[in-house]
C-alpha positions in Angstrom: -2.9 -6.8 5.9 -4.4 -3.6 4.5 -2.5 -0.2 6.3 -3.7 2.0 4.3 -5.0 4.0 0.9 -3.7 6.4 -0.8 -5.1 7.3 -3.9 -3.2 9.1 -6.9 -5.7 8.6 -10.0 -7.0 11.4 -12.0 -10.6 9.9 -12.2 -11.5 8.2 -8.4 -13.9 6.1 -10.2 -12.2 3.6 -12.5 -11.4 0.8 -11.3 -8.7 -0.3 -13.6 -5.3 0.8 -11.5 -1.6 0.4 -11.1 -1.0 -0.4 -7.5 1.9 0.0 -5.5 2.6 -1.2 -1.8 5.1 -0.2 0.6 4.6 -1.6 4.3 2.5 1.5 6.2 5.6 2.3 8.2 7.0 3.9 5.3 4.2 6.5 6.2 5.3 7.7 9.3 2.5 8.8 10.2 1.4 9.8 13.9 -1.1 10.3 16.0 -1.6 13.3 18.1 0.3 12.3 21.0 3.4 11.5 18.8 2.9 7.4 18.7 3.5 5.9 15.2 0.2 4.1 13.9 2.0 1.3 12.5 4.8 -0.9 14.1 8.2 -0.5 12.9 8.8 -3.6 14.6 6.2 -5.8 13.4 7.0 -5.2 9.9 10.7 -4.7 9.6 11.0 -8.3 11.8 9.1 -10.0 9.8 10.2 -12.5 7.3 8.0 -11.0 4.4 9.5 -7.0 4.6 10.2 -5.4 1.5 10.9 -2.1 0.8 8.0 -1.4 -2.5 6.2 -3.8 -5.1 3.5 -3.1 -7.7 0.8 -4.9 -9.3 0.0 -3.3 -12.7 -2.9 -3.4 -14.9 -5.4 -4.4 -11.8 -8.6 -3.6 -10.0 -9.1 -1.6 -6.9 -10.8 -4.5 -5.5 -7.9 -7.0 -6.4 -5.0 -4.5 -5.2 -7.2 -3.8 -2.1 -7.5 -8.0 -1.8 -3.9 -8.3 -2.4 -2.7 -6.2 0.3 -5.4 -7.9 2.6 -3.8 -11.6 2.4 0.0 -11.1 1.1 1.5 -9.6 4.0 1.0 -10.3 7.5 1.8 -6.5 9.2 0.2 -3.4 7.6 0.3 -2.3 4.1 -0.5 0.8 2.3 -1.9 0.8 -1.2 -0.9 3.9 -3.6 -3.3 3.7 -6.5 -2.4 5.0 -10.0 -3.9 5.4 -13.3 -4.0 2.1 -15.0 -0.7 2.1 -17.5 1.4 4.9 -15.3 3.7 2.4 -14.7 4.6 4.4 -11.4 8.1 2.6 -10.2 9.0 2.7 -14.1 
């Protein structure tokens, strides 16, 4: 399920990406009164946790899509310039 978007490319509007995905409680982000937006709980108990994957040489919409159906507690989705080959 999609967490999240964070988007790292030089030119927004290609569509051609390398996409990482980390589960959105890797954010840590909070909300004003100090509650996390994403459960630690729901993600870290779940048989499907992993710490970071990538999909390289992708669409937005595909990465987007990917994130959407592969994972049943939030995701985010870092986007890179197709061929960065950000984890290496």
């Amino acid at each position: 399920m999609l967490g999240n978007v964070i988007d790292g490319r030089t030119d927004p509007t290609n569509p051609n990406v390398d996409a990482v995905f980390e589960p959105s409680i890797h954010d840590d982000g909070r909300r004003a009164d100090g509650v996390h937006h994403f459960s630690y709980d729901e993600a870290a108990n779940s048989p499907d946790y992993f710490i970071v994957k990538d999909l390289l040489s992708t669409t937005v919409r595909t990465a987007v899509l990917h994130a959407e159906t592969q994972w049943p507690f939030p995701v985010t989705v870092f986007l890179y310039n197709q061929g960065s080959r950000p984890l290496g």
